[in-house]
Backbone bond lengths (Angstrom), bond angles and torsions (degrees), N, CA, C in turn:
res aa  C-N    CA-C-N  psi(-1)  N-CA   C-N-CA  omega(-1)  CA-C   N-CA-C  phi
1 X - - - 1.466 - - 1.521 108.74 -
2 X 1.252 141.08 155.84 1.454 159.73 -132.70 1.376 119.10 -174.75
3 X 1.145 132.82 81.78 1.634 131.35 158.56 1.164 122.09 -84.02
4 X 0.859 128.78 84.19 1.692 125.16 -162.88 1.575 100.70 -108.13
5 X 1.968 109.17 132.90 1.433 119.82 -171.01 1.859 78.38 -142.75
6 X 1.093 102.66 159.13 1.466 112.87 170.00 1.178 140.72 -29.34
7 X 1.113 88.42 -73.89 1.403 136.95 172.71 1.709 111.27 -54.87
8 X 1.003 139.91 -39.55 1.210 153.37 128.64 1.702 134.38 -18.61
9 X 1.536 97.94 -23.61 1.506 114.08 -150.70 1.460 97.11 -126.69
10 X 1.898 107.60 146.48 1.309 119.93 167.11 1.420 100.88 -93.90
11 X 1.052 111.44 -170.56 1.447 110.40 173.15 1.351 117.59 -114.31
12 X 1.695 102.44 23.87 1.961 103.15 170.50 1.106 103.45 -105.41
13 X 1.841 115.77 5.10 1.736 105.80 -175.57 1.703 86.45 -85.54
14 X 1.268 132.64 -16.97 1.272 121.15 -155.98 1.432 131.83 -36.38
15 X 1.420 97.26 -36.91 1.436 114.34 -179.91 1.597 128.78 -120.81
16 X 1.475 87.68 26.31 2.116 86.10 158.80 1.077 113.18 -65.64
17 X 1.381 99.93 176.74 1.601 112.19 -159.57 1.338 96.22 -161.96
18 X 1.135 103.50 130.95 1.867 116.06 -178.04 1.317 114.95 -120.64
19 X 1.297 104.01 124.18 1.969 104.97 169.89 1.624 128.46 -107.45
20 X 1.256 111.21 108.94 1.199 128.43 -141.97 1.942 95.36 -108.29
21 X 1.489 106.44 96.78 1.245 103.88 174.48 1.621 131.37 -53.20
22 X 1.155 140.51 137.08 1.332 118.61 173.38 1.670 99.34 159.22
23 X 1.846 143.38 -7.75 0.936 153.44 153.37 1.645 135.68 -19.22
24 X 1.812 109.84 -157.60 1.570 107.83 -172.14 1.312 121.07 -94.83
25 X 1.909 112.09 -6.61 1.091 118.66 154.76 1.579 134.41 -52.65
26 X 1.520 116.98 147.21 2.147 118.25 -174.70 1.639 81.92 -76.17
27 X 1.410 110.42 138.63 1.719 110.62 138.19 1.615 111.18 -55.32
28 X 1.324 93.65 122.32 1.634 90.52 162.69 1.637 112.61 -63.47
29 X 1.480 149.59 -23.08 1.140 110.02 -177.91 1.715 100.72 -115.68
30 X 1.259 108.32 5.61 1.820 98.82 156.64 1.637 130.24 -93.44
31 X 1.592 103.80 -31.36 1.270 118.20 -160.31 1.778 121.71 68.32
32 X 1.284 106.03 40.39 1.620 105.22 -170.61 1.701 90.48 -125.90
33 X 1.014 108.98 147.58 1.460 118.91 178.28 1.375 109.77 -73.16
34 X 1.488 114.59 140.56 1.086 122.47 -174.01 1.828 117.52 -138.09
35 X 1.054 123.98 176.26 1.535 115.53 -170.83 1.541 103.18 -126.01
36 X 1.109 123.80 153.46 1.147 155.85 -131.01 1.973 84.50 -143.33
37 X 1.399 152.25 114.63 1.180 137.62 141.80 1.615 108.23 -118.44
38 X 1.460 89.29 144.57 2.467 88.68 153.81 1.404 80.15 -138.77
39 X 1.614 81.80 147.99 1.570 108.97 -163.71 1.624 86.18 -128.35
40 X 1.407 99.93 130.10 1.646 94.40 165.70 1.684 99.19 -133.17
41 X 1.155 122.72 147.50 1.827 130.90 -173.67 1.716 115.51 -125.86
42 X 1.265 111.85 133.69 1.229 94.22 173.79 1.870 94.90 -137.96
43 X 1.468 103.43 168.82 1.965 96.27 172.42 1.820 93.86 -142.30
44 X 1.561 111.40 166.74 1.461 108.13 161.25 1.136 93.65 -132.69
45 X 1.530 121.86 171.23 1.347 118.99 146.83 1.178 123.97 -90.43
46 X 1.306 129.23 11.92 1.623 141.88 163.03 1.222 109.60 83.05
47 X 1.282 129.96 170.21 1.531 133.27 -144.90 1.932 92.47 -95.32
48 X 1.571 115.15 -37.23 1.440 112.07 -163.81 1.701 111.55 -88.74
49 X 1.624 100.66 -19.48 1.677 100.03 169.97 1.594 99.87 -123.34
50 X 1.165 112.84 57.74 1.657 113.21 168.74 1.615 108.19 -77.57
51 X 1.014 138.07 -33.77 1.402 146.03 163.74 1.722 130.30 -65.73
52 X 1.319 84.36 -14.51 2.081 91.71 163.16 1.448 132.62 -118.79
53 X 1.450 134.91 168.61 1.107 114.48 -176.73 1.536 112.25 -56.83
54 X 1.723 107.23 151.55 1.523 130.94 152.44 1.057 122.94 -6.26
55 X 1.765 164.55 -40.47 1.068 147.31 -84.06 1.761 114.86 -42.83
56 X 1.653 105.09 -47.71 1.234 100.29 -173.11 1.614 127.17 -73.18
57 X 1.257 106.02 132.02 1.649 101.82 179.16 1.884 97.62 -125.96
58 X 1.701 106.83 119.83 1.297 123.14 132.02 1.434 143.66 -54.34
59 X 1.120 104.63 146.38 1.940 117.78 176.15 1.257 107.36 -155.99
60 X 1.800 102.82 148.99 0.773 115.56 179.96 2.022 101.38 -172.05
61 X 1.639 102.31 121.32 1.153 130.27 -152.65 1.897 92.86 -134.83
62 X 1.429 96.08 148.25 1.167 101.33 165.67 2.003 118.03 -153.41
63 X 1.017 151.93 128.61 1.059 125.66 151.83 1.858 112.38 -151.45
64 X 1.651 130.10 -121.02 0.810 117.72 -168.91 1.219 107.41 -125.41
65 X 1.945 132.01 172.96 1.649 136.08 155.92 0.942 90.77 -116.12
66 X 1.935 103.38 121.88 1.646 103.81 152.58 1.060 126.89 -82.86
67 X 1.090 137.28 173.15 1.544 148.68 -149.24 1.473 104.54 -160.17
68 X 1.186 125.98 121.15 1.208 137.28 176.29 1.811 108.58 -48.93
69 X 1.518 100.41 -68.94 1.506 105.77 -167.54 1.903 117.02 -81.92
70 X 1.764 112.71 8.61 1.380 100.73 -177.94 1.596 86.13 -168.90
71 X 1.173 108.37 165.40 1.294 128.65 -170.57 1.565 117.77 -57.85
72 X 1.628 141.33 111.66 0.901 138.24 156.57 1.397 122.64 22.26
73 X 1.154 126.84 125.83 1.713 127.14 170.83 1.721 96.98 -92.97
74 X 1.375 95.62 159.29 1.529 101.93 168.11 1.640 115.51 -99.94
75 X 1.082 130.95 161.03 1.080 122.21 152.38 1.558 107.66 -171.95
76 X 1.899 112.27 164.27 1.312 120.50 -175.34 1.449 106.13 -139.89
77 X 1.391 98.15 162.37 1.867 109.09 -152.14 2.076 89.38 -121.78
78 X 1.053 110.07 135.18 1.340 106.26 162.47 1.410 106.67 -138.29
79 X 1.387 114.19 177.88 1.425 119.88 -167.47 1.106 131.71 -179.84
80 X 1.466 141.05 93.93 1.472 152.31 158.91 1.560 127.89 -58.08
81 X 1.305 118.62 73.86 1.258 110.86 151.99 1.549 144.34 -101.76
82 X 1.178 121.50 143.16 1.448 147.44 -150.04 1.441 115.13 -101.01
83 X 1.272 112.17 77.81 1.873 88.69 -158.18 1.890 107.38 -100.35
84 X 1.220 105.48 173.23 1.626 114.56 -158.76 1.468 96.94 -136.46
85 X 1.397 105.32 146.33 1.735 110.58 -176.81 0.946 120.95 158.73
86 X 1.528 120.80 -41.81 1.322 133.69 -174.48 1.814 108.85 95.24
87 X 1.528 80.66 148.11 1.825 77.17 -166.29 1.820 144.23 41.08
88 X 0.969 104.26 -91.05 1.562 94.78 178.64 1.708 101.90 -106.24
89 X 1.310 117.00 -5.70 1.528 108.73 -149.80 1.289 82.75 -99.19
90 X 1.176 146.24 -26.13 1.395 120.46 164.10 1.621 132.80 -63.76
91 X 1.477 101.11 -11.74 1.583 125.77 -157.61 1.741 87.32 -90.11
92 X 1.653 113.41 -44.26 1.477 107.18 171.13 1.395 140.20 -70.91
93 X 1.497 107.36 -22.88 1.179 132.12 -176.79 1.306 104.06 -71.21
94 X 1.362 130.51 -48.83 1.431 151.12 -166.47 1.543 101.50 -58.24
95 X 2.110 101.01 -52.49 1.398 102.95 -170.53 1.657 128.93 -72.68
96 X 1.749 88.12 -46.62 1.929 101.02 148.01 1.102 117.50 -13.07
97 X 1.902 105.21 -71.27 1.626 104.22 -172.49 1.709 126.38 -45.73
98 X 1.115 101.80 -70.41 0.917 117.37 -155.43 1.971 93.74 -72.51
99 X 1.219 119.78 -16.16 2.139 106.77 173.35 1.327 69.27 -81.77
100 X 0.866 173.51 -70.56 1.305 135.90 -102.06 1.782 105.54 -110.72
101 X 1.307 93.76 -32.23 2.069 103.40 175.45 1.515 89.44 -60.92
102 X 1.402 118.18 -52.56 1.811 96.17 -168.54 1.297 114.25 -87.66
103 X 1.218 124.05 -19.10 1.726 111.25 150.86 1.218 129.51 -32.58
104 X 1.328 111.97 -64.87 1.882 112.43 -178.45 1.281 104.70 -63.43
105 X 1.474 127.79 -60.32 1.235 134.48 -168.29 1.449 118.57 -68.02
106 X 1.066 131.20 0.37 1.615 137.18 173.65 1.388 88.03 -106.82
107 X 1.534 141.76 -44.09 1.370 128.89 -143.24 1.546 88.60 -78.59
108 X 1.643 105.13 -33.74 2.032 86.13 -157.74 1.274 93.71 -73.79
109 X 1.627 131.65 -37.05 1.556 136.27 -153.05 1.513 104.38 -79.52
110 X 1.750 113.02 -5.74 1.494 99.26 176.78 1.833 109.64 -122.24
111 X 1.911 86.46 35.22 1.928 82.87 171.14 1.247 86.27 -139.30
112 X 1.635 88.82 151.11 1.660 98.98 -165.58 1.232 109.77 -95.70
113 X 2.006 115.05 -10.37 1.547 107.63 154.30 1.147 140.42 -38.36
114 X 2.041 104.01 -41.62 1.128 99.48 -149.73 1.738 98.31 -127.67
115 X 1.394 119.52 43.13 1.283 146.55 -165.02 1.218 96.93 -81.89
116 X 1.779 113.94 87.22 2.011 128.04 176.72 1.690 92.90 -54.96
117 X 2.040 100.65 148.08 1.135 123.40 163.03 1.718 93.74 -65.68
118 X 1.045 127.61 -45.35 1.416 145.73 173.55 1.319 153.79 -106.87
119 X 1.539 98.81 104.59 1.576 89.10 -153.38 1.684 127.57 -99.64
120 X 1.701 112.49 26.09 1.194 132.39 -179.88 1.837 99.33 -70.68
121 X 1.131 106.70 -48.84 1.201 118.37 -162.47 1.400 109.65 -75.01
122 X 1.576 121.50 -21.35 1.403 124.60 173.97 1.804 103.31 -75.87
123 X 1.404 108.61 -49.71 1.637 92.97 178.69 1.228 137.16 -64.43
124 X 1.885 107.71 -17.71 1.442 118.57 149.14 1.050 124.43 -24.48
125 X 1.602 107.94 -85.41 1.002 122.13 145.30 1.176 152.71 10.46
126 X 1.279 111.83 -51.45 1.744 135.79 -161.07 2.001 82.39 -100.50
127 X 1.313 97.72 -47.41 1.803 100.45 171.56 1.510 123.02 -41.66
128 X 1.642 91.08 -59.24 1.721 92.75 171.29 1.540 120.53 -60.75
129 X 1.317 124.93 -39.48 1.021 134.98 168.56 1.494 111.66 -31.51
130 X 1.317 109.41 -74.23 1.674 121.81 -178.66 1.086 96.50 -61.27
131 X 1.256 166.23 -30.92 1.805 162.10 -174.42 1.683 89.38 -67.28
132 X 1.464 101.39 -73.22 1.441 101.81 -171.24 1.821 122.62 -24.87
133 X 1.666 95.30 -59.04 1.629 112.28 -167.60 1.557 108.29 -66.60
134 X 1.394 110.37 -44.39 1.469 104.73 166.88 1.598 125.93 -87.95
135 X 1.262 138.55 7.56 1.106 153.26 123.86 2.044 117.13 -37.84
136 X 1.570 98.46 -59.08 1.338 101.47 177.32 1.440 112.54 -71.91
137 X 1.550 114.13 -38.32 1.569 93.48 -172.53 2.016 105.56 -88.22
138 X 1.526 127.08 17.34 1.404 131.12 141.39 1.530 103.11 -62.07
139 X 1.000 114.58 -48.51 1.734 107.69 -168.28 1.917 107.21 -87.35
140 X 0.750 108.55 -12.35 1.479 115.08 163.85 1.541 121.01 -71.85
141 X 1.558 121.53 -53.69 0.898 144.42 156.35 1.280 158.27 -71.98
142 X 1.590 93.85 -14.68 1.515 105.00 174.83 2.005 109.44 92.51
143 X 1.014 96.96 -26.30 1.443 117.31 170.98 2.158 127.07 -41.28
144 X 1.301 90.46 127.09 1.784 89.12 160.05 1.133 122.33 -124.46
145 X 1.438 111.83 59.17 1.748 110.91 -172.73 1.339 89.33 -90.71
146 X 1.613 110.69 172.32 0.963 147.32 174.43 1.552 147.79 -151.73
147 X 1.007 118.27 175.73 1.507 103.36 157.14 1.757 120.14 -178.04
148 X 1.571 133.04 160.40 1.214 131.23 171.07 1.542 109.16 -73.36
149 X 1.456 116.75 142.60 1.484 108.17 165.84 1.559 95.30 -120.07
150 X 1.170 103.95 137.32 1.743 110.62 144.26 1.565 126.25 -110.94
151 X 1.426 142.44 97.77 1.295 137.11 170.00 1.593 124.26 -84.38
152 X 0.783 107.96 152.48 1.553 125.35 159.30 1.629 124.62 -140.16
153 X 1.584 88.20 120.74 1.739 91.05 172.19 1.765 111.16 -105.05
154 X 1.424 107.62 129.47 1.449 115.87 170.98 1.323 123.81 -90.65
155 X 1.240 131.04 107.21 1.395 130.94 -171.14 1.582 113.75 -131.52
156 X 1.853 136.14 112.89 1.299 99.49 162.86 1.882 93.38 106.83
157 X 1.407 108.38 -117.43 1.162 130.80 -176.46 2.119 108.70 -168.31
158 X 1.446 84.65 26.21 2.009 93.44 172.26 1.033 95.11 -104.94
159 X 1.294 117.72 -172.22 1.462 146.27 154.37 1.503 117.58 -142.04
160 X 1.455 125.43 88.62 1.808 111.22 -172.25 1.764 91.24 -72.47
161 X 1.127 103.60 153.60 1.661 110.30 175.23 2.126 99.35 -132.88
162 X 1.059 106.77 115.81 1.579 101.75 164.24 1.629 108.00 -127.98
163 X 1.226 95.57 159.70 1.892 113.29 -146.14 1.374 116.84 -127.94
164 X 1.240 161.15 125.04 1.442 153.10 129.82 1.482 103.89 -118.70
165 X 1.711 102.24 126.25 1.442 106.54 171.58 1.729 108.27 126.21
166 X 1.360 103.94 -157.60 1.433 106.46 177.01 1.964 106.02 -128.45
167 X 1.369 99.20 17.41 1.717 83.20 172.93 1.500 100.30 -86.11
168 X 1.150 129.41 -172.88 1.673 127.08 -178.50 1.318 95.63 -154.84
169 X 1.583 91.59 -177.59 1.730 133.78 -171.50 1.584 111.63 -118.75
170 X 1.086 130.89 90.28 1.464 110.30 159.36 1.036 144.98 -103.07
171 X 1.331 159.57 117.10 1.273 165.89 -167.36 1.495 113.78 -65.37
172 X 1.040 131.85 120.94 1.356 118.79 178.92 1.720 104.50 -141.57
173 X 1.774 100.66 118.48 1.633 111.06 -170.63 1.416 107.11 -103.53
174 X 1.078 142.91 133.85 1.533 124.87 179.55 1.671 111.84 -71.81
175 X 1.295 98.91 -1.77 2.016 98.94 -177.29 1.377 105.38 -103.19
176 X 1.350 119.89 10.36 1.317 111.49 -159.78 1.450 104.85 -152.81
177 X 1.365 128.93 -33.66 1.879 142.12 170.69 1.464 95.68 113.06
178 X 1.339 106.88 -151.95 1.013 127.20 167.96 1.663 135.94 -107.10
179 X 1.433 104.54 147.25 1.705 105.20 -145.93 1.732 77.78 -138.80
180 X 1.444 104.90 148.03 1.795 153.05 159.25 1.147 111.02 -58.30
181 X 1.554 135.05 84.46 1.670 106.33 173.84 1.500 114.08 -89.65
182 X 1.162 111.50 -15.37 1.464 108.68 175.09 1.385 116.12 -84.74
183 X 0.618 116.43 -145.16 2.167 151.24 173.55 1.342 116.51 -172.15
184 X 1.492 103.62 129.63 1.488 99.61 -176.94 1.657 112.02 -95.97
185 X 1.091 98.57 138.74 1.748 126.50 173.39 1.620 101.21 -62.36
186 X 1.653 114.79 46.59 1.324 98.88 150.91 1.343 151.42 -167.33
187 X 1.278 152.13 -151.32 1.574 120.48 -171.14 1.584 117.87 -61.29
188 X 1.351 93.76 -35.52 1.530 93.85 -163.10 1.700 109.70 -84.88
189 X 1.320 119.84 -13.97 1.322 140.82 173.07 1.521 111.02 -83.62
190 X 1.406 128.60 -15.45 1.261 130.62 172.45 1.893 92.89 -100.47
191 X 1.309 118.57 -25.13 1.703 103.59 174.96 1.055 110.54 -70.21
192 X 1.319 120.86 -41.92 1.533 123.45 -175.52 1.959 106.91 -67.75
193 X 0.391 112.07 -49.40 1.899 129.97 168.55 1.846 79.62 -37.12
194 X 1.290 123.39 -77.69 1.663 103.21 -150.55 1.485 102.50 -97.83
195 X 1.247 125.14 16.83 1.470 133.27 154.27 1.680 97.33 96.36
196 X 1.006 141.83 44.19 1.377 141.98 -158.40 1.643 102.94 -101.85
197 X 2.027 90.60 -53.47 1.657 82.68 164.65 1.790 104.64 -141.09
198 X 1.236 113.30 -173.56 1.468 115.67 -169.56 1.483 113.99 -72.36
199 X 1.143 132.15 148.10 1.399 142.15 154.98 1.609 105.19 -13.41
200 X 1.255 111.73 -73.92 1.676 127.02 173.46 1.355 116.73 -21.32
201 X 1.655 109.99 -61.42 1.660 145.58 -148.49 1.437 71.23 -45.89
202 X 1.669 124.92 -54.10 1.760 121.73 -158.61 1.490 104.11 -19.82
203 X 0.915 146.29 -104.80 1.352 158.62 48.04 1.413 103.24 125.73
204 X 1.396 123.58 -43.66 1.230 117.95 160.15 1.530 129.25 -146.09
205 X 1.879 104.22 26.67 1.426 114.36 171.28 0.828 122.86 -55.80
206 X 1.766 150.05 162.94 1.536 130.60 -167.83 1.677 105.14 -97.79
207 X 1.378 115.95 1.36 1.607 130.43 172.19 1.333 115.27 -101.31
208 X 1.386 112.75 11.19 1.396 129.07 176.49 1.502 109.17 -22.71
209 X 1.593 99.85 -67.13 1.785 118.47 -146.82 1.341 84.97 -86.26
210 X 1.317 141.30 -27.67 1.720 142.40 -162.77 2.089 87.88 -50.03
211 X 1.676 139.10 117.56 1.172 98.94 110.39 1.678 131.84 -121.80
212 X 1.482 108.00 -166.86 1.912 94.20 -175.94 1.688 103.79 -103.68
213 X 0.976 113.28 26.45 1.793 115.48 169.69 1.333 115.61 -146.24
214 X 1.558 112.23 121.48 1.603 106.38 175.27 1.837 84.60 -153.29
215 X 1.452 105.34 -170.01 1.374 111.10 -150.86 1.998 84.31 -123.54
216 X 1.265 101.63 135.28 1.887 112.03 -158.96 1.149 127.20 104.35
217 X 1.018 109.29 -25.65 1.717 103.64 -166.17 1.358 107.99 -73.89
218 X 0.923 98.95 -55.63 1.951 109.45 176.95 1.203 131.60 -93.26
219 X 1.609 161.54 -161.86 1.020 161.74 118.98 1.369 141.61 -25.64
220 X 1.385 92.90 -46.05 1.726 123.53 -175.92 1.871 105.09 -152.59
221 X 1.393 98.93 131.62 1.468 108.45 -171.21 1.932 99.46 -127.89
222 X 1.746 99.29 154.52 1.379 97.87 -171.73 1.785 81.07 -102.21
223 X 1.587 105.91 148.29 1.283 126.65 -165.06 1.545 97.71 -122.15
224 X 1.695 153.24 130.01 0.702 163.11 28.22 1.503 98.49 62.47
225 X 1.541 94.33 127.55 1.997 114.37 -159.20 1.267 77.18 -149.67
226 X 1.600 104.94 142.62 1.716 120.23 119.13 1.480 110.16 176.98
227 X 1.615 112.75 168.81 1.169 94.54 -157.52 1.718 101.26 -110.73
228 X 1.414 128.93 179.97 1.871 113.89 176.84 1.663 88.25 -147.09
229 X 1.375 112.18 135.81 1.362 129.49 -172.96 1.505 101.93 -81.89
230 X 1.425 166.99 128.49 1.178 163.57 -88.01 1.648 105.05 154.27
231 X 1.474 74.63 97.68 1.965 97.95 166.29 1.853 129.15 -92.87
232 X 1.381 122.31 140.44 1.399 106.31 155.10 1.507 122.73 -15.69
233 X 1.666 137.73 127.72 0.576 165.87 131.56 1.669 112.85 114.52
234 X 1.728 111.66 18.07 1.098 103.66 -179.21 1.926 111.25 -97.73
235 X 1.204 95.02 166.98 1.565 109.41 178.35 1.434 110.85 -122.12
236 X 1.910 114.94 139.68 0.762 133.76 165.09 1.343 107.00 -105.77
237 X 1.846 107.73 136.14 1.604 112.43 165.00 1.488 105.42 -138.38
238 X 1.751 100.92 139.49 0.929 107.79 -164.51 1.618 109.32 -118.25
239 X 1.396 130.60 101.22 1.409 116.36 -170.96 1.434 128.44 -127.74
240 X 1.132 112.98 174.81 1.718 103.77 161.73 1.159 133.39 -96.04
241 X 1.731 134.38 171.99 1.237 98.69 -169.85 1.716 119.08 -90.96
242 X 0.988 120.00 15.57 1.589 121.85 153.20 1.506 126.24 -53.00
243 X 1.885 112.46 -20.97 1.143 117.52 166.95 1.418 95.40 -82.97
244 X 1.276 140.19 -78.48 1.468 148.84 -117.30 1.460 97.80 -81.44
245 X 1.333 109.15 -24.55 1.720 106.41 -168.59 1.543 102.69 -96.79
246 X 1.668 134.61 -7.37 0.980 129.46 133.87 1.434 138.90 -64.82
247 X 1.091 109.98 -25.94 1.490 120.34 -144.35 1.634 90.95 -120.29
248 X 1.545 138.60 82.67 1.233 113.90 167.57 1.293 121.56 -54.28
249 X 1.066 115.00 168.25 1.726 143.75 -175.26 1.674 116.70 -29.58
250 X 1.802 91.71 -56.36 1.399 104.62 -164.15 2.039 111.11 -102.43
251 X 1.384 96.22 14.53 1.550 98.09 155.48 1.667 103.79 -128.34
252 X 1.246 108.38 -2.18 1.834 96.20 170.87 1.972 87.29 -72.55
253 X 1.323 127.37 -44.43 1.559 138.40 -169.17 1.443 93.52 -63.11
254 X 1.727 126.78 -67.25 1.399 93.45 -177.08 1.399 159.68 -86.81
255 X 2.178 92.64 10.97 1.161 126.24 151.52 1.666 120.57 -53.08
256 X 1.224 109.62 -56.58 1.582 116.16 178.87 1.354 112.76 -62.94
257 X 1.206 117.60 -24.18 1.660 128.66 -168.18 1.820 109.05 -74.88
258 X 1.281 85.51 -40.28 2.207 107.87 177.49 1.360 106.56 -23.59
259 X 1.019 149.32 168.65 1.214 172.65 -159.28 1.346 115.74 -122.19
260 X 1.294 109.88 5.07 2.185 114.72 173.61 1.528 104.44 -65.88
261 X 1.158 103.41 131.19 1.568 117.95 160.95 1.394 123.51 -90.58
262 X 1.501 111.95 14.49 1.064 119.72 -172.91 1.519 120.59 -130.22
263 X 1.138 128.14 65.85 1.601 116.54 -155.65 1.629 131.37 -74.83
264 X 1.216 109.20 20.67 1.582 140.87 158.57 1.461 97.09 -71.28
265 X 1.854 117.01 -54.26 1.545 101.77 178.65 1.619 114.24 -93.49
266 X 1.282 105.77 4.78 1.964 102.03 153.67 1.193 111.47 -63.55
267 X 1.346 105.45 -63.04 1.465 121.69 -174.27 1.966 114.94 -28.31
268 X 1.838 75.51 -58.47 1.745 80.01 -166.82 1.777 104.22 -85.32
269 X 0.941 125.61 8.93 1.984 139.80 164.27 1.819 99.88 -73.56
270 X 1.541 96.41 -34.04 1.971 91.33 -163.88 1.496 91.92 -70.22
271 X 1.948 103.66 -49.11 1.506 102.69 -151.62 1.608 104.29 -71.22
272 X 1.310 130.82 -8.89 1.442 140.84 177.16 1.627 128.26 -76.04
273 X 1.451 96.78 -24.39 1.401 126.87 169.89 1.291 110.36 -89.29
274 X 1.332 119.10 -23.71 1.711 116.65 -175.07 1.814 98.07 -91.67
275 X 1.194 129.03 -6.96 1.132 131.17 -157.77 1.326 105.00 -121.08
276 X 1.714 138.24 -22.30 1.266 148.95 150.01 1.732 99.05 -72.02
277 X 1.130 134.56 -37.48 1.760 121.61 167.16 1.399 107.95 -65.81
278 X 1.449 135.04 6.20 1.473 124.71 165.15 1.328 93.57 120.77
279 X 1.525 142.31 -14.35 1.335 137.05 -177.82 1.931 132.76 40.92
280 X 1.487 108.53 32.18 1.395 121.34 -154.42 1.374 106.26 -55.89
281 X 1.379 123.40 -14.58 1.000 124.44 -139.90 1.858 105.94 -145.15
282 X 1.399 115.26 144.62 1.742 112.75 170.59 1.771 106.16 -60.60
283 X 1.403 99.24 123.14 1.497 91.28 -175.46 1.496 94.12 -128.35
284 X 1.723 110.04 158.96 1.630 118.88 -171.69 1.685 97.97 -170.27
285 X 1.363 105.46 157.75 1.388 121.94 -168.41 1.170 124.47 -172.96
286 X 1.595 116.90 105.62 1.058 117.03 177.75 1.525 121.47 -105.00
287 X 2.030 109.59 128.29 1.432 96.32 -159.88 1.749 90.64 -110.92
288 X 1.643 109.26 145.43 1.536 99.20 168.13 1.879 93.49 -123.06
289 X 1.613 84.15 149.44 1.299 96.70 169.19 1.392 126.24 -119.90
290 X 1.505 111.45 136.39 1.187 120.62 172.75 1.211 129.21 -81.11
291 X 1.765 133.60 120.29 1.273 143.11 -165.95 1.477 101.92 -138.26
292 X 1.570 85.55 157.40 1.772 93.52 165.92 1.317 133.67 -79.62
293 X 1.462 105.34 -19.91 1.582 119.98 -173.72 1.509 96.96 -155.24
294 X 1.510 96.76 156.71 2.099 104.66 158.89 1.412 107.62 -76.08
């Protein structure tokens, strides 16, 4: 397991690299398709809040579901949260989330009682979970921290992805470009939705940073589901929006497209590019890649 916040970090962890069984290869003794990932992560705290805490905190977990009647499935949990508060209380909110997303969601996936036909609905789940805990310790405290989560669970040859906020998920196929799995939770993403202003406007509307969904504020939060079927040679990136609002679309695409065999140095190419666009913001990104073999 891996929580990685800045602040935390030398700069020789920069470039591990993790290989996370579970890909497009058959198990030889099940015959069920399985995935193959390397996950490489990187975060900054950006050039304009380099002097305060982190907000963003990454994860990234991986292991197995047993199964009574056949051999263990693999699977891995990743996760972008974005937290809000000011000073440290966003830096906690962020971390909350995400112990607490892999709390629920490891506890059900590592009992074989309670082993879901479906496991979109457990990382929901694991969402509400983290709303709840940082929700309760606002009401404990007097507190309005917060934060965006983005998850993804890898299982098989799926990916469930569930969402609140404006960090995202992207999919990136080399036969196809790059694709949105989320929607962002926010003003300027609901203008663009009823045509008010352009796709672009994102980017430098003055309601930019406004959004209306994050995980704390309330009691009960609506969580953003769906699932993406995951072939050889595709990439998942998972970021905040300190990357995306630097980094348009079609160089985060011809970053991912590069020829690195190493996606620790994708990773750290996105967060380097978000930081030559002016870096306003804590930016982090975790990319996994899909292969046929190690």
């Amino acid at each position: 397991m891996m929580i990685r916040n800045k602040n935390d970090l030398g700069t020789t962890s920069r470039f591990a690299r993790t290989h996370v069984p579970g890909g497009t290869e058959k198990s030889k003794h099940t015959g069920q398709p399985t995935l193959v990932l390397q996950v490489g992560t990187d975060l900054d705290p950006g050039l304009r809040l380099k002097d305060e805490p982190n907000e963003d905190t990454l994860f990234v977990t991986y292991g197995t579901i047993p199964a009574a009647s056949s051999e263990p499935s693999p699977f891995a949990l990743f996760a972008v949260a974005d937290g809000m508060g000011g000073h440290a209380h966003g830096q906690e909110a962020s971390r909350l989330a995400v112990d607490t997303l892999a709390r629920s969601v490891c506890g059900v996936l590592n009992s074989p009682q309670q082993w879901p036909d479906a496991l979109l609905p457990v990382l929901i789940a694991g969402v509400w979970s983290a709303n709840q805990a940082i929700y309760q310790r606002n009401q404990g405290q007097g507190g309005s921290m917060g934060t965006t989560m983005t998850a993804a669970l890898v299982t098989g040859t799926t990916a469930s992805v569930a969402h609140a906020g404006d960090s995202r998920c992207y999919l990136y196929r080399p036969s196809t470009g790059l694709s949105q799995i989320t929607h962002d939770h926010s003003v300027v993403a609901a203008l663009v939705d009823v045509k008010v202003i352009q796709p672009d406007d994102i980017y430098t509307h003055p309601m930019r940073n406004l959004i209306y969904r994050s995980l704390g504020e309330k009691a009960a939060v609506e969580v953003d589901g769906s699932t993406v079927p995951l072939a050889a040679g595709d990439i998942l990136l998972l970021c905040s929006d300190g990357l995306w609002e630097m980094v348009r679309d079609p160089q985060i695409a011809a970053i991912l497209s590069e020829p690195e065999p190493d996606p620790s140095r994708t990773a750290h190419a996105l967060i380097q590019a978000a930081l030559a666009g002016g870096g306003e913001d804590n930016v982090s990104a975790i990319v996994v890649k899909v292969n046929r073999e190690l």
